[in-house]
N, C-alpha and C positions, 0 to 999 in steps of 0.2 A: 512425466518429465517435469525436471523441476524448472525453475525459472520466475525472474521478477517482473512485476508489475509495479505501474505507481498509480496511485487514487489519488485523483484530489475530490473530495467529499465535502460540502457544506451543507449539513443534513437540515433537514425542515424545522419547522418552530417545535420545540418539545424534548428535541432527542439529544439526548446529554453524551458527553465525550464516554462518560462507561459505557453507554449503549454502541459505541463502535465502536471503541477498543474489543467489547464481547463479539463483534462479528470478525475484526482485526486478529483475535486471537484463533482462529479458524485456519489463519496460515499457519506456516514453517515456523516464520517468523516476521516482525516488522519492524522499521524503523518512521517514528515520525519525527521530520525535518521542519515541519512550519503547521503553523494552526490548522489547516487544511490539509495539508501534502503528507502522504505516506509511502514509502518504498513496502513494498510484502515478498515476502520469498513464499513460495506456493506452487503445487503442483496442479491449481485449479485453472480454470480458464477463464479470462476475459468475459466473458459471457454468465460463466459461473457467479461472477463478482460482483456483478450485476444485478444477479436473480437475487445475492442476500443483501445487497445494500440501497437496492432500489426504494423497499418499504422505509428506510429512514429519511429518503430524499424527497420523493415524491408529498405535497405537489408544488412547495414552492423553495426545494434546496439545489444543490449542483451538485454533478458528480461527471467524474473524469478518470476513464481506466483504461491505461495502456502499458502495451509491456516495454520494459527496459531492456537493453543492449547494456550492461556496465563495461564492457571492454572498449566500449567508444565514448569517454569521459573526457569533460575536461573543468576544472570550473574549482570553488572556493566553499569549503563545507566544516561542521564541526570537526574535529578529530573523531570524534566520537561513532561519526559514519562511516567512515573510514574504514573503522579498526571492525564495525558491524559487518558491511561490504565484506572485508578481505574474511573474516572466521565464517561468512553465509556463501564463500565464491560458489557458485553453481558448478564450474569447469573441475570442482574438485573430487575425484572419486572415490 
């Protein structure tokens, strides 16, 4: 089942933005909104996200994975999300 998550990641001393973009790419697809924050479309699990992004965090980065609702939004974003959101709708078959 398909469905989004958001990470927020601030990985440990060493681990460069290509080194998570290359585990980022492992989804559908993503979108990153802020230095830290990423939306993922992904048919993995929570748990899953975990197991590959833990080695970049651990032991002294953050990391935050939880899945998103987008049909209960409200709020002020690039366009550019937007237009990502509505071509990755999950609800579309």
């Amino acid at each position: 089942m398909t469905s989004f998550v958001h990470i927020f990641i601030k990985p440990k001393s060493g681990v460069t933005e290509e080194m998570v973009k290359k585990k980022m790419d492992l989804s559908i697809d993503w979108y990153k909104y802020s230095e830290y924050c990423w939306i993922v479309k992904t048919t993995s699990t929570v748990e899953k996200w975990q197991t590959r992004l833990k080695p970049l965090v651990e032991p002294d980065g953050t990391l935050l994975i939880m899945t998103v609702d987008p049909s209960k939004r409200q709020g002020w974003i690039a366009k550019g999300f937007w237009e990502w959101l509505k071509k990755n709708d999950v609800n579309k078959a």
